[in-house]
C-alpha positions as CSV (number, residue, x, y, z in Angstrom):
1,X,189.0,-17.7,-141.5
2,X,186.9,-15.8,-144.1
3,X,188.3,-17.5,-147.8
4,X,188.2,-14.0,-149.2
5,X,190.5,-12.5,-146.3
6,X,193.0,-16.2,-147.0
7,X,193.2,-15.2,-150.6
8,X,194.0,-11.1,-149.9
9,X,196.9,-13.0,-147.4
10,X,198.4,-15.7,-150.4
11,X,198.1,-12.6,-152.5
12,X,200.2,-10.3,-150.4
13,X,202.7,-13.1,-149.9
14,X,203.0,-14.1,-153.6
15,X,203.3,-10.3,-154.9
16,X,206.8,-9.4,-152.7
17,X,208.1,-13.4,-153.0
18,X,207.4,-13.3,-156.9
19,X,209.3,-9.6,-157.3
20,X,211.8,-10.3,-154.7
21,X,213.0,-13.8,-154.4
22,X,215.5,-13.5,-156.9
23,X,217.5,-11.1,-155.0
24,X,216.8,-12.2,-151.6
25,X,217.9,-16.0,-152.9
26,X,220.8,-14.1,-154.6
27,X,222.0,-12.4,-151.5
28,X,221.9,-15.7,-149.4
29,X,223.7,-17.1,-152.0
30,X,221.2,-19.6,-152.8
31,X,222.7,-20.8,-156.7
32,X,220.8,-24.2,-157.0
33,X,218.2,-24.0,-159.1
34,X,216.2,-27.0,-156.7
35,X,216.5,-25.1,-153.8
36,X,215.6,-21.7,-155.2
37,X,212.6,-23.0,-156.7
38,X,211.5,-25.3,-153.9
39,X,211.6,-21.5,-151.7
40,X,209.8,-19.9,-153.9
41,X,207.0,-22.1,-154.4
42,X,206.4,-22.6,-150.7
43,X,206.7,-18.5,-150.0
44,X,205.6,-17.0,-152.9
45,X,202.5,-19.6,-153.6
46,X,201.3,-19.6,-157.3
47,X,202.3,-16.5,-158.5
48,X,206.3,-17.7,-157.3
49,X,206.1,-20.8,-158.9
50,X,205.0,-19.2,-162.2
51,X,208.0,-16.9,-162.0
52,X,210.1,-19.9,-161.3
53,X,209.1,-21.6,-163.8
54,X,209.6,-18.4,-166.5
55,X,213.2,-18.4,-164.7
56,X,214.3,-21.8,-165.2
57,X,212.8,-25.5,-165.4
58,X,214.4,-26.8,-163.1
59,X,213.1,-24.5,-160.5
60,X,209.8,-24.4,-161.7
61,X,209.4,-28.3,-161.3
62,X,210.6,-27.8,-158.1
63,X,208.2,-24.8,-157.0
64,X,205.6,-26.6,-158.4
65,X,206.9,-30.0,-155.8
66,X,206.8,-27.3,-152.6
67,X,203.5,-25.7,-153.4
68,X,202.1,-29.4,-153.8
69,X,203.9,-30.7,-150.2
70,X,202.8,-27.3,-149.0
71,X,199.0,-28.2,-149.3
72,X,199.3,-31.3,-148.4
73,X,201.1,-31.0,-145.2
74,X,198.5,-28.1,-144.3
75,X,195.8,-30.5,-145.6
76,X,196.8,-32.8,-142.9
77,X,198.7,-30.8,-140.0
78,X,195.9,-28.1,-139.4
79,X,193.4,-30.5,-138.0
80,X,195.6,-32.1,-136.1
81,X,196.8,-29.0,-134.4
82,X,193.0,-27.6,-134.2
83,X,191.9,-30.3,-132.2
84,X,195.2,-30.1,-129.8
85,X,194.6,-26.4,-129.4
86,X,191.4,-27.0,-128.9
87,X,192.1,-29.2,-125.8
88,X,194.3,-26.9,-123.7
C-alpha cells in the first residue's frame, strides 16, 4: 500500500472515532474509563487517544496502551499472515 493512501485511511478512521466515540461508548454503556480509552485508542488511532486523554487520564493512559499493542501486534502479525497468504 501507498503510505500516503494508509495515512488518508488512519485519517478517516480517527476523524469519526475522535467526534463520535463518546456517544457510541455511551450508548453501549461503556462507563469505565480503561475500557473506553483502550477503544478509542485502537479505533480512533492518534487523534482518539488525544481526545481521551483531554477527556480523562485514566483513558488517555489507556488509549495511549492500545495504540502501542496496536502497532506492535500489526508490527508482528502482518508478515506472518503475508507469507501464509502468499502460500495458498
Amino acid at each position: 500500500m501507498l503510505p500516503f493512501l494508509a495515512a488518508v485511511f488512519v485519517i478517516l478512521t480517527g476523524i469519526p472515532g475522535a467526534t463520535l466515540g463518546r456517544a457510541i461508548l455511551d450508548a453501549a454503556r461503556v462507563r469505565d474509563w480503561r475500557a473506553r480509552g483502550f477503544a478509542v485508542g485502537i479505533a480512533a488511532h492518534g487523534i482518539g487517544t488525544a481526545r481521551a486523554l483531554q477527556v480523562d487520564e485514566v483513558a488517555g493512559a489507556f488509549a495511549s496502551l492500545a495504540i502501542g499493542l496496536n502497532a506492535l501486534a500489526t508490527t508482528i502479525l502482518v508478515p506472518i499472515l503475508l507469507r501464509l497468504f502468499q502460500s495458498l
